[in-house]
C-alpha positions as CSV (number, residue, x, y, z in Angstrom):
1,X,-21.1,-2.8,-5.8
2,X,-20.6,-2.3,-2.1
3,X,-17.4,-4.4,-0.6
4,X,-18.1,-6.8,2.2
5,X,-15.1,-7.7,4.3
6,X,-15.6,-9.8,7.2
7,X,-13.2,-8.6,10.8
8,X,-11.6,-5.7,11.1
9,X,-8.4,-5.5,8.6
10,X,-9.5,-3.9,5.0
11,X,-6.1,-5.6,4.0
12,X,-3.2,-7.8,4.6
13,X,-0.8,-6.0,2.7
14,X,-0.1,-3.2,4.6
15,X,2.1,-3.9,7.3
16,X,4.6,-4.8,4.4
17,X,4.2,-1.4,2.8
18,X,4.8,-0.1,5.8
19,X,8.4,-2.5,6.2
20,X,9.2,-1.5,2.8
21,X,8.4,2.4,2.7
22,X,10.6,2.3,5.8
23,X,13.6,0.5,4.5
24,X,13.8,2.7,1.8
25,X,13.7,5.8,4.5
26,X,10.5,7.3,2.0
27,X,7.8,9.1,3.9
28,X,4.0,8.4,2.9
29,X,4.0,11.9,1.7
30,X,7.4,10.7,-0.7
31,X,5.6,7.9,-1.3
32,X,2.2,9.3,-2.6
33,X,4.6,11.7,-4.6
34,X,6.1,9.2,-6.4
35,X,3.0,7.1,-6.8
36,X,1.7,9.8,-8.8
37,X,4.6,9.8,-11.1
38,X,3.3,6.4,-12.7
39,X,-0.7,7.7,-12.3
40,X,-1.5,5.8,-9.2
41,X,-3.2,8.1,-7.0
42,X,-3.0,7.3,-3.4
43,X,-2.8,10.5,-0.7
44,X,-1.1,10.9,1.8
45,X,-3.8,9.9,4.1
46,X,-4.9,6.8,2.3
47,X,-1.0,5.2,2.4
48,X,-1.5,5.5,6.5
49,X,-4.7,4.0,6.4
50,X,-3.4,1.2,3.9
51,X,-0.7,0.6,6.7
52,X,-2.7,0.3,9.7
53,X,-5.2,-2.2,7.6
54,X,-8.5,0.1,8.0
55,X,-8.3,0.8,3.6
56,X,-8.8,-1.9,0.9
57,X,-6.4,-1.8,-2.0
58,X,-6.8,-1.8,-5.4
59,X,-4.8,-4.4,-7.9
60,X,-3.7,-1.3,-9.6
61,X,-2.3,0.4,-6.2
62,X,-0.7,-2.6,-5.4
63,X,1.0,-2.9,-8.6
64,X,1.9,1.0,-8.1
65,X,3.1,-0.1,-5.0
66,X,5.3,-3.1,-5.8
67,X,6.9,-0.5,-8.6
68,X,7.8,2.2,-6.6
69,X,9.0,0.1,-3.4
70,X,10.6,-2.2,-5.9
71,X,9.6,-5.6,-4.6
72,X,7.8,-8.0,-6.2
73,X,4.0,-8.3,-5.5
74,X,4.2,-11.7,-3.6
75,X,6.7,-10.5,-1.3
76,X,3.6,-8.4,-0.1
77,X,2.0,-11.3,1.0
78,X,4.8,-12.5,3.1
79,X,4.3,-13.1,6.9
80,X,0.7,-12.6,6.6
């Protein structure tokens, strides 16, 4: 089924990825690595494009996400 997503952002999560990768000093390469760890897989260039909004995101990489960056998945949501 083809995804239809209306403006330019594929996501509204991923400037807080970004915030939280950050304030744990993880690179997206670290990141991806660790991702992997729990069987999310998510490369290195897909974490960047999740960041600058142009790549949708699955419930189960955002789950991945919220365990690795160990935040809860609302607070992904927050100042969006």
């Amino acid at each position: 089924m083809a995804r239809i997503i209306d403006g330019e952002k594929k996501n509204i999560v991923g400037s807080q990825v970004k915030k939280f990768r950050i304030e744990q000093k993880m690179s997206q390469q670290a990141l991806a690595d660790k991702l992997e760890t729990i069987a999310v897989y998510i490369c290195r260039g897909s974490i960047s494009r999740i960041e600058d909004q142009t790549r949708t995101v699955s419930d189960i990489e955002l789950w991945g996400l919220s365990q690795i960056l160990e935040k809860p998945i609302g607070s992904f949501f927050e100042n969006n």
